[in-house]
N, C-alpha and C positions, 0 to 999 in steps of 0.2 A: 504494500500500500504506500500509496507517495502523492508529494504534489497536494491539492486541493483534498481529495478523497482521504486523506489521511486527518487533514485540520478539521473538516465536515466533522469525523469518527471523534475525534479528539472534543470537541465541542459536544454534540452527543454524551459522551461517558463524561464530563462533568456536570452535565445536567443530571446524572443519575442522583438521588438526596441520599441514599442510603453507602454511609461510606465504605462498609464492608462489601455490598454486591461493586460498587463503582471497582473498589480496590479488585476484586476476582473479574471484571471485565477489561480491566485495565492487564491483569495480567496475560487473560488468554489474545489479547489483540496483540500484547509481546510474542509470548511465546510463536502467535502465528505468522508476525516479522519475520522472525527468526527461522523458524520452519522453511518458509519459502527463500530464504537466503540462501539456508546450508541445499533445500534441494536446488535452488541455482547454481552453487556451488558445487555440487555433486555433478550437473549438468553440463560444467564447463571443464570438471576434470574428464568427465568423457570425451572433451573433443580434443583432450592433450595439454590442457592449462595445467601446470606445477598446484599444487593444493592452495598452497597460500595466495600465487596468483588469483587462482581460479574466485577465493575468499575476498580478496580483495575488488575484483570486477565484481561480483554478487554483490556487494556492498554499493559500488560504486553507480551501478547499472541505470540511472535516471538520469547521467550529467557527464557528466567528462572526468574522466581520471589522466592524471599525470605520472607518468614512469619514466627514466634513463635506462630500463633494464632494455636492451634493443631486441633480447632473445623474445620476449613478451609482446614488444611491439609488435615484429617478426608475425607470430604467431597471432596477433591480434588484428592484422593487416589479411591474414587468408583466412581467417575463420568472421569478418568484420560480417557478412550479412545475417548470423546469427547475435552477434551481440544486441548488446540492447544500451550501449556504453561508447562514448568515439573516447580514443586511448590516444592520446598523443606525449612526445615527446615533449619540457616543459620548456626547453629553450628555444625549439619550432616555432611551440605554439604561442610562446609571446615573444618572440622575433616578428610573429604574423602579425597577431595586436597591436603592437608598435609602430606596422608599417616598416620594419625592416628585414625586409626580406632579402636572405643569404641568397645569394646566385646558384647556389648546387641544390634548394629545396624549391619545389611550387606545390601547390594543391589541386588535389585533381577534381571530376566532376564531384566529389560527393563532399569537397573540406577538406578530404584529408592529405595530409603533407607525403609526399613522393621525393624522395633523392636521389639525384642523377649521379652520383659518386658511387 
């Protein structure tokens, strides 16, 4: 759960009065965070992501993650129409932001940075 749909839930369960059921509602919408994390993580070690990679993109999976691991990059560049995550390099991607862009990287159709080296 993310985004809006999450704030919605969140507002909902402090309306509940009763602080004991609020508190067991609050828990099970964790624990079900959580659930759906590890089995996206589970999901991503099937297609070859290292554990803690795979952990870390499950985590990250709404927004942009930043890595210098290039092996990850690598691997997140041929698996990219399954994620749910643009992974980029952090010095790329605010070289882009900046407007300064290195001569050996461009972006291709979809944003993401390509290196002709």
């Amino acid at each position: 759960m993310g985004g809006s749909g999450s704030e919605v839930i969140g507002l909902e369960i402090s309306r509940i009065a009763d602080p004991d059921r609020r508190a067991k509602v609050e828990r099970v919408c964790f624990i079900a965070k959580v659930r759906v994390t590890v089995d996206r993580a589970l999901e991503l070690g099937n297609m070859g992501f290292r554990s803690f990679d795979a952990l870390h993109i499950a985590c990250a999976e709404r927004g942009l993650m930043l890595t210098t691991d290039d092996k990850l990059l690598r691997k997140a560049i041929k698996s990219e129409s399954r994620l749910k995550v643009r992974i980029e390099n952090p010095v790329r991607w605010l070289r882009c932001l900046d407007g300064h862009r290195n001569h050996n990287s461009r972006r291709d159709q979809k944003g993401r940075f390509e290196s002709f080296s």
